[in-house]
C-alpha positions in Angstrom: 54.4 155.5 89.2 56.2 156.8 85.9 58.9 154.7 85.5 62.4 153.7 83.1 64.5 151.3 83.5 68.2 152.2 82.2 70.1 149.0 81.2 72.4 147.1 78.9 70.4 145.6 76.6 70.4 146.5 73.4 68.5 149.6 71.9 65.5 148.2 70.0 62.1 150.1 68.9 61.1 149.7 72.2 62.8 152.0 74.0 60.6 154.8 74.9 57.3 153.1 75.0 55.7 150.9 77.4 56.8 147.6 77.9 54.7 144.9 78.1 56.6 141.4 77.1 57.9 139.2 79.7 61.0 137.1 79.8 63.3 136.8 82.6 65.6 139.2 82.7 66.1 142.9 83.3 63.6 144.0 81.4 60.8 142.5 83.2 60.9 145.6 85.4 59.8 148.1 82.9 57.0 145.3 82.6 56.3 144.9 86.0 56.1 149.2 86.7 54.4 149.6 83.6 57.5 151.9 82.5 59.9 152.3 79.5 63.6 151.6 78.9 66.4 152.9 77.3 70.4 151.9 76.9 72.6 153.4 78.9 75.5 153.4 76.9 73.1 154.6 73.9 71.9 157.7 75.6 75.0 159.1 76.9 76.3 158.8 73.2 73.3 160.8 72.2 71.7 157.2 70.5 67.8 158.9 71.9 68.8 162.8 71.2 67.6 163.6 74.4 69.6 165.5 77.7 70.2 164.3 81.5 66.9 166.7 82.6 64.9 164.0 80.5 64.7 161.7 83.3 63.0 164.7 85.6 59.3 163.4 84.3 60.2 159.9 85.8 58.8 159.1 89.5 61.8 156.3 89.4 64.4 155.2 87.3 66.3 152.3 87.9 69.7 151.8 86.6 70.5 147.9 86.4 74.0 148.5 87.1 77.1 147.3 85.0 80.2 148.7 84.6 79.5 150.7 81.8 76.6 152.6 83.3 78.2 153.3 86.3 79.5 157.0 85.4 75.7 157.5 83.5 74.1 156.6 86.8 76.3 159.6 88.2 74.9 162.0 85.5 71.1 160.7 85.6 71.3 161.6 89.6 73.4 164.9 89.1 72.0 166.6 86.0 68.0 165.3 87.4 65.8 165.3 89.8 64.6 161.8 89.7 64.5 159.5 92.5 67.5 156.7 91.1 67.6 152.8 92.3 70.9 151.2 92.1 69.6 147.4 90.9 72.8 145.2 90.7 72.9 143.5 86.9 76.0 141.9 87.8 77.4 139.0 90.7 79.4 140.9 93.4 82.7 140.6 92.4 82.1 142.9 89.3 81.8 145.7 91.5 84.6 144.9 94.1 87.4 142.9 91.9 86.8 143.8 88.1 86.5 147.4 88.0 90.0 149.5 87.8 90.4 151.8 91.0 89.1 154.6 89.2 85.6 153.3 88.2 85.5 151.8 92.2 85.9 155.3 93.4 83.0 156.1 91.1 81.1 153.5 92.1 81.3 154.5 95.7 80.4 157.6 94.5 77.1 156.5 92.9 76.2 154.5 95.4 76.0 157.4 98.0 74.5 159.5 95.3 71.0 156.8 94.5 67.8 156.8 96.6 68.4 153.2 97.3 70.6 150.1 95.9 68.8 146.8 95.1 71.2 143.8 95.6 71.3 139.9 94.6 71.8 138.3 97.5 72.1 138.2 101.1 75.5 137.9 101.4 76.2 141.1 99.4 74.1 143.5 102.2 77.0 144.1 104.5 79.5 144.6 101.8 77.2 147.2 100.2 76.7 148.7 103.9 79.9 149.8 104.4 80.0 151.4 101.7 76.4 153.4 101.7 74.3 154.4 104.3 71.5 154.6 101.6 68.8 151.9 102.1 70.5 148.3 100.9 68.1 145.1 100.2 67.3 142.4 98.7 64.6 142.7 96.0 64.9 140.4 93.1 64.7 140.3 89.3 60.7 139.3 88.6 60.0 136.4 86.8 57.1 136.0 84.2 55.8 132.7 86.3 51.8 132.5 84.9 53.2 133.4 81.1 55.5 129.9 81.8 53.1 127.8 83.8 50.2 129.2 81.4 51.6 129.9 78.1 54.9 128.1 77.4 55.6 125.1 79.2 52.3 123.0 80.5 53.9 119.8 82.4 55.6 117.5 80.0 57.2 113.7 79.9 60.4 114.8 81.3 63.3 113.5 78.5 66.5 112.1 80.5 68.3 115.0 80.0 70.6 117.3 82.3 70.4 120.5 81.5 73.9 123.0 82.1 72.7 126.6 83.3 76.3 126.8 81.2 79.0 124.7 79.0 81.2 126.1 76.5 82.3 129.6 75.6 84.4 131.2 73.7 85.6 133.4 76.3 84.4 132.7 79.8 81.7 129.9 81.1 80.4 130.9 84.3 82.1 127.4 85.7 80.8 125.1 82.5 83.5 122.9 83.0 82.6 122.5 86.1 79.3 121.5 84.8 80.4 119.4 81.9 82.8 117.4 84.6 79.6 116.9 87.0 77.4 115.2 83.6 80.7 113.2 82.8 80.4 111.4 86.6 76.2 111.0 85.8 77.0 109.0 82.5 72.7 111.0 81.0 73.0 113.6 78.3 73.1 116.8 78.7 71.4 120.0 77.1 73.0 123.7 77.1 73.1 126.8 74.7 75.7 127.1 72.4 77.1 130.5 72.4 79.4 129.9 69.5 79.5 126.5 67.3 83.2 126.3 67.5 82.4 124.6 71.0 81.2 121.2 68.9 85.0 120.9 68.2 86.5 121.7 71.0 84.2 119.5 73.0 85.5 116.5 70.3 89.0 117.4 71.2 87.9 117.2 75.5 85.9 113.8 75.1 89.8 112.2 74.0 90.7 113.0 77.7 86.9 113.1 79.4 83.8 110.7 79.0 81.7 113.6 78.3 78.1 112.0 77.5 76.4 113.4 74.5 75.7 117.4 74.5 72.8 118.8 73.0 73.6 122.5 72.0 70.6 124.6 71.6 71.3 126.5 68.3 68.7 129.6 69.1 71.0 130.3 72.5 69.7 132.6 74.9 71.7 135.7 74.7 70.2 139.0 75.8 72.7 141.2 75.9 73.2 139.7 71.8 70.0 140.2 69.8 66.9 142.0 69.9 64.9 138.9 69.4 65.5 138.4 73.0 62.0 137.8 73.7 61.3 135.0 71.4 64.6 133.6 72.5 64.0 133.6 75.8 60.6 131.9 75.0 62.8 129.2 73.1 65.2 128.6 75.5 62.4 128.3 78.3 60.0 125.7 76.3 63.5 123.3 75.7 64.5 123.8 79.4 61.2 122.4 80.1 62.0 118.9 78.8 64.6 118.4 80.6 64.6 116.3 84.0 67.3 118.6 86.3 69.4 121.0 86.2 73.1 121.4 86.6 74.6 125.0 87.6 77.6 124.8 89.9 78.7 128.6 89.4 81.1 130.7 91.6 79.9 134.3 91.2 77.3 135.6 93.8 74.2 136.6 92.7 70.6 136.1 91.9 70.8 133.0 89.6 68.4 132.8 86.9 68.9 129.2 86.2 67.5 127.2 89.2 64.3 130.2 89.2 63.9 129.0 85.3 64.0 125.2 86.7 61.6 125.6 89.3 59.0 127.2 87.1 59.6 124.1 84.7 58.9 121.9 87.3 62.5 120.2 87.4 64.8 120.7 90.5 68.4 122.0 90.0 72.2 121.3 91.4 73.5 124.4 92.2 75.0 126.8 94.7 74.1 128.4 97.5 75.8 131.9 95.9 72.4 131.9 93.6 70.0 133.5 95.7 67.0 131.6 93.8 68.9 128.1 94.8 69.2 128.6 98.7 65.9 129.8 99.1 64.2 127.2 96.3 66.6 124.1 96.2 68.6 124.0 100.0 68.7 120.5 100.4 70.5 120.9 96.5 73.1 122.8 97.3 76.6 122.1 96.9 79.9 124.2 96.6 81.1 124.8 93.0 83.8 122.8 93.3 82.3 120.0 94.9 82.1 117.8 92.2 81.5 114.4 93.7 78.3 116.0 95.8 76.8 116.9 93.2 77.0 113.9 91.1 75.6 112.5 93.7 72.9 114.6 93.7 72.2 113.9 90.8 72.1 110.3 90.9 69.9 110.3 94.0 67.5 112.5 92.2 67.2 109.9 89.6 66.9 107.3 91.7 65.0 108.1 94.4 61.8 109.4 93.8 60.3 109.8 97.4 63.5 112.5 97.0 63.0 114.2 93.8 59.2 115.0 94.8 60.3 116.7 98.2 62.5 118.7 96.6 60.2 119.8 94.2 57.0 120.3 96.6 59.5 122.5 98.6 60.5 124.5 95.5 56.7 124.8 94.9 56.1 126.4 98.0 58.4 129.2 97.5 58.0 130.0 94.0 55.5 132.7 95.5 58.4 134.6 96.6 59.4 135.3 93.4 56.5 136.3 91.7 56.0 139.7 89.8 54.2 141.4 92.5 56.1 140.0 95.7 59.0 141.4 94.1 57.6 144.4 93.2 56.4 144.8 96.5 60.1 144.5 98.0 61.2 147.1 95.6 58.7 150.0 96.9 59.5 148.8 100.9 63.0 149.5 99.8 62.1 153.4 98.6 60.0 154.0 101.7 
C-alpha cells in the first residue's frame, strides 16, 4: 500500500522519502506502512511545491488531525482522489470545545468527507457517531516495542524515582500540578522534562508553600512538535524513563496516552487515568480520577511497599502489551478501511 502520513510535525529532509525510524509518536505510521510524510501546514503554504492532485498516487493518506490541518484535510479529499483516514492527534475536547464555531462546522464537514476516522479512545466512538456515518474506531498510535525492549532500555536496577508523564510549563501542563501535588504526598523524587528552565524557579518559589521532593528535569525534553532531532530525543527521553520505578500521570484530556504505553515497555507500572486509553487497558487496577489526589498517593505508596502488588500489576501490563504492537495496530487500521 502506497502510503503518507500528513501531520504536524515539523518539515525535516525526510519528508518525501520512506520512513524508517521509530519513536513513539505520529510518525511511527509512515514507519509502520512503509510510507512518507509531509507537514500539513507546510504544503498548503507551498513549503513542498507540489498541488492537491499530488496525493492521487497514494493508496492512503492519513491526516493526523489538529486543528490546523483540519481545512487541508478538506482540500486533500476534494482536489484528490485518494482514500483519506481521519487519525485523531489530539484528546477529544480539541475538536468539540477549542475550535471556534467556524472550524467545528469544518470539522463536521471533514469528517463526512474521509473514508474513515481513527479515534483515541472508547469513549470518543459515540461522540464521533453522531456526527459521521463513516466507519469510526479505535486503532491506536504504534509503538516501537522490540527497538525499546531490544535496543534502548534492557531491564535495569530501578532508581527510587517517580517519574511525571508532566510538571511544569510555561503555558499549559496537561494537569502537572496535579502530578507535582501527588509526589509531594509520596515524600521519593521525581523525574520530568523540562520544557523551559524558567520552571527551576518557579518550582523554588512553590516549595515555600508545598513540600515538593526534589525534581529532576531532563534538559534534552521530549518535544516533537519542537525539533527535528525528535528521534534521538525520543530515544533520550525513553532510556531515562527506564530508570525510574513508576509513573505518575493524572491527566484530564481523553485520549490515547503515551505515557503509561512508554511505562509498560520500561517495565515500570503507572498512576494514571482511565481517559488514557493505554492506562485502562494496561494499568486498571491503577486507575484513579485526576483529581483524586489522595488515591493515587496511595497507589503509590502501596506499589512501593507491597511487592506481591507491584508484580501483578506488572504481569498484567505484560500480557497486553501485545495489543499495542506495530502490527496489531496496523491490523485495526486496515479492518477499519474494509
Amino acid at each position: 500500500m502506497n502510503f503518507c502520513l500528513v501531520s504536524l510535525l515539523p518539515p525535516s529532509y525526510l519528508d518525501g522519502q520512506i520512513f524508517t525510524h521509530e519513536v513513539n509518536q505520529v510518525s511511527q505510521w509512515a514507519t509502520v506502512m512503509g510510507g512518507t510524510h509531509y507537514n500539513g501546514v507546510a504544503f498548503d503554504q507551498g513549503f513542498y511545491g507540489l498541488p492537491y492532485e499530488f496525493f492521487d498516487q497514494f493508496d492512503l493518506v492519513m491526516i493526523a488531525l489538529r486543528s490546523q490541518l483540519i481545512d487541508v484535510g478538506i482540500k486533500i479529499k476534494r482536489k484528490s482522489n485518494t482514500m483519506l483516514v481521519v487519525f485523531f492527534d489530539a484528546e477529544l475536547e480539541h475538536y468539540t470545545t477549542y475550535l471556534d464555531r467556524e472550524l467545528q462546522v469544518h470539522f463536521v464537514e471533514l469528517l463526512n468527507l474521509a473514508d474513515a476516522v481513527a479515534v483515541l479512545h472508547e469513549y470518543q466512538i459515540p461522540v464521533i457517531r453522531a456526527i459521521t456515518k463513516k466507519p469510526v474506531g479505535v486503532v491506536g498510535l504504534p509503538f516501537p516495542l522490540k527497538k525499546v525492549r531490544e535496543d534502548l532500555c534492557p531491564p535495569v536496577e530501578k532508581e527510587r524515582i517517580i517519574d511525571l508523564g508532566s510538571a511544569l510549563g510555561k503555558i499549559w501542563s496537561r494537569n502537572g500540578l496535579v502530578n507535582i501535588a501527588v509526589l509531594s504526598e509520596t515524600g521519593l523524587p521525581g523525574a520530568a522534562d523540562m520544557q523551559d528552565p524558567e520552571e527551576l524557579k518557579y518550582l523554588r518559589i512553590m516549595r515555600k508553600y508545598m513540600p515538593i521532593p526534589p525534581i529532576y528535569f531532563r534538559e534534552t525534553s521530549y518535544r516533537p512538535f519542537a525539533s527535528n532531532d525528535r528521534v534521538e530525543l525520543w530515544e533520550t527521553y525513553i532510556t531515562q524513563v527506564n530508570r525510574s520505578l513508576l509513573g505518575i500521570h493524572l491527566d484530564y484530556r481523553l485520549t490515547w496516552g503515551r505515557f503509561p504505553l512508554d511505562c509498560a515497555a520500561v517495565r515500570m507500572p503507572c498512576v494514571a487515568t482511565p481517559h488514557f486509553y493505554t492506562q485502562k487497558i494496561l494499568f486498571p487496577d491503577l486507575c484513579v480520577l485526576y483529581q483524586d489526589v489522595d488515591r493515587a498517593a496511595y497507589l503509590v505508596k502501596k506499589l512501593l511497599k507491597d511487592r506481591v502488588f507491584y508484580d501483578h500489576v506488572m504481569s498484567y501490563a505484560e500480557s497486553k502489551l501485545p495489543y499495542f504492537a506495530e502490527s496489531e495496530t496496523k491490523e485495526r487500521l486496515l479492518e477499519l478501511l474494509s
